[in-house]
C-alpha positions in Angstrom: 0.8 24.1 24.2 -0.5 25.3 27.5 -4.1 24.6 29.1 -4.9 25.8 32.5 -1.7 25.9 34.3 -0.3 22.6 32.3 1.9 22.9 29.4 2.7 19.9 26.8 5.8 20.3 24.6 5.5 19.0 21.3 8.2 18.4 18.7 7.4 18.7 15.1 8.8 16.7 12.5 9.3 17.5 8.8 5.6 17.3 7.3 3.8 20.0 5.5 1.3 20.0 8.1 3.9 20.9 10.6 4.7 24.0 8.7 0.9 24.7 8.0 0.6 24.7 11.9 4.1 26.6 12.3 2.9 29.7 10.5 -0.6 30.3 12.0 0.8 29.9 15.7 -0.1 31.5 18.0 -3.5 29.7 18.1 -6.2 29.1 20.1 -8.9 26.1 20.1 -11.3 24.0 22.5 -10.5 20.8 23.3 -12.6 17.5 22.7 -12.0 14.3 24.3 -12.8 11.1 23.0 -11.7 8.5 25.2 -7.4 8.8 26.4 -7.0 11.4 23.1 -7.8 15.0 23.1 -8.7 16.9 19.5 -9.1 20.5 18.4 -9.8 21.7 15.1 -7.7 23.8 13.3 -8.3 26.4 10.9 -6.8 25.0 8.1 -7.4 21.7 5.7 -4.3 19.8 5.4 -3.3 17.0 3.2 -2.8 13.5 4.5 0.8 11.7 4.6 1.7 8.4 5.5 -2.0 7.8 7.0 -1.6 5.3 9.8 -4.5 3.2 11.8 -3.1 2.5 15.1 -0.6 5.3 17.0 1.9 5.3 20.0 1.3 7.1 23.1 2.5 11.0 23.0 1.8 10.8 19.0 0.1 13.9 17.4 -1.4 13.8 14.7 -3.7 15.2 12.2 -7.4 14.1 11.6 -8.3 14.8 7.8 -12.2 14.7 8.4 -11.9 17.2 11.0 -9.6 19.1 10.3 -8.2 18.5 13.6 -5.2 18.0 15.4 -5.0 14.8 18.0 -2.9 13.8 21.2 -2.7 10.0 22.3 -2.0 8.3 25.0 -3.7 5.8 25.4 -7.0 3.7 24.3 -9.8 5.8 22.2 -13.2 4.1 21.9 -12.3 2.7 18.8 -9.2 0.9 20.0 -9.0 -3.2 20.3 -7.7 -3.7 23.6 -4.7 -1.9 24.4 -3.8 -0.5 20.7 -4.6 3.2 20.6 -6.9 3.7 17.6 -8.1 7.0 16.0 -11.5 7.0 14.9 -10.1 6.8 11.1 -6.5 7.0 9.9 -4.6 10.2 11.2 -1.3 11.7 10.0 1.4 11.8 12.6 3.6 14.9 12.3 4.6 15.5 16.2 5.4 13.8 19.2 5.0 14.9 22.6 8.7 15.4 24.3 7.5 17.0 27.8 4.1 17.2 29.8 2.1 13.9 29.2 1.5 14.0 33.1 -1.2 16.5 32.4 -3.0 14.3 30.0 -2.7 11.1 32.6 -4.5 13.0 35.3 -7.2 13.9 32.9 -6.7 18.0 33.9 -7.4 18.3 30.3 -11.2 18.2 29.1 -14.2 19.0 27.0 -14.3 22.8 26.3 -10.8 23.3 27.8 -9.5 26.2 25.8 -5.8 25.3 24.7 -3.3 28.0 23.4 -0.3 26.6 21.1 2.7 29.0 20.7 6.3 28.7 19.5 8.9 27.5 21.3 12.2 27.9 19.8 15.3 26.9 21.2 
């Protein structure tokens, strides 16, 4: 995923909504933030699986209600102290393996356009 001139690798695990994602790449969206998680819709409903409540920093996930896929790193509004909560229970189908730098510093932020592409190795 690349915004500006920062990239984020992300490494998808075996979940329907990975593959959803997989075959519509490349993609572009804007980015919302909502506290230390940025969203984007996607253009696709997907189905929920193992829904959790709380989330580890570098978790991605997908946001049934809006359609949206989410990066964490740290506390959201909705979080209780340090816990990093989603507004309501998300789907975790990726983790992020390189770039969280560019989410600490905040370069990413409202109306950022993000482009996700394949990277296969």
């Amino acid at each position: 995923m690349t915004c500006g001139e920062g990239r984020i690798i992300l490494e998808l695990k075996e979940r329907a909504i990975s593959e959803k994602l997989w075959h519509i790449l490349p993609f572009r969206s804007r980015v919302n933030r909502w506290g230390k998680e940025i969203y984007f819709p996607l253009p696709f409903k997907g189905e929920m699986e193992d829904p959790v409540e709380v989330v580890k920093p570098g978790d991605v996930a997908y946001w049934a209600p809006g359609s949206a896929l989410c990066i964490f790193w740290g506390p959201t509004p909705a979080s209780r102290g340090e816990e990093i909560r989603p507004a309501s229970e998300v789907s975790v189908f990726a983790s992020v393996i390189e770039g969280m730098d560019i989410l600490h510093d905040e370069s990413v932020g409202d109306g950022d356009m993000v482009l996700l592409e394949k990277l296969v190795e």
